[in-house]
N, C-alpha and C positions, 0 to 999 in steps of 0.2 A: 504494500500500500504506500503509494506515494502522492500524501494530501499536501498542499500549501494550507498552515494554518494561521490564521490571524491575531497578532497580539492587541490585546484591547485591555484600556486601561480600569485597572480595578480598585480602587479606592488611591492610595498611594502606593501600588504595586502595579503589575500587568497579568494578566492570564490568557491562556488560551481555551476557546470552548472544543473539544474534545469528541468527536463526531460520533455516534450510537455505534457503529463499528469496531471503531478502533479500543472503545472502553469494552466490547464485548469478547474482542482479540485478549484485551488484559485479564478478562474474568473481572472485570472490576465494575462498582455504580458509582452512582451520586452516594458522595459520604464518605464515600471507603478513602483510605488512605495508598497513594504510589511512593513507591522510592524513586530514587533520580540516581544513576551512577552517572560520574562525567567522563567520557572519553574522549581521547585526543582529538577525534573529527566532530565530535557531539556529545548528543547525552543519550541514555538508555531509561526507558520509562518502564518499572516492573510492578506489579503488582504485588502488597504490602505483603511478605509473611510473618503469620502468625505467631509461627514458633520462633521465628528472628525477632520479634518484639519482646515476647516473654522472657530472652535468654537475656538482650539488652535492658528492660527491667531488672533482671536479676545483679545484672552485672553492675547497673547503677548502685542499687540498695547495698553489695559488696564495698565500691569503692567510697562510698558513704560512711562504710561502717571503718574502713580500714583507711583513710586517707594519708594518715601521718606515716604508717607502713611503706603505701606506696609513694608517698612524698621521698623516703629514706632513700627508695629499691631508685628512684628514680634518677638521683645524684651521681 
């Protein structure tokens, strides 16, 4: 698929509207959450997973609890 999409401005940012195909290519809707990876020529739009949020929560609530440790390891 190769769409020209339109940037339009969205409050103090810019978006683009996202055409019923290409969100259905992602498995994704209105709401859900994409990732963005940047790559040298562009960017890669993936649909959010699940179990990659939950481990990244976890991993937060760790470096929360253990900061001064890894402040030390980080030196």
């Amino acid at each position: 698929m190769n769409t020209p999409l339109k940037i339009t401005k969205v409050g103090n940012s810019a978006g683009v509207i996202l055409p019923k195909e290409l969100l259905a290519h992602l498995n994704a809707g209105v709401g859900e959450t994409l990732s963005v990876v940047l790559k040298p020529g562009g960017i890669e739009l993936l649909a959010a997973d699940p179990d990659f949020e939950a481990q990244m929560e976890a991993a937060r609530e760790v470096m929360a609890r253990r900061k001064r440790a890894l402040r030390e390891l980080a030196k």
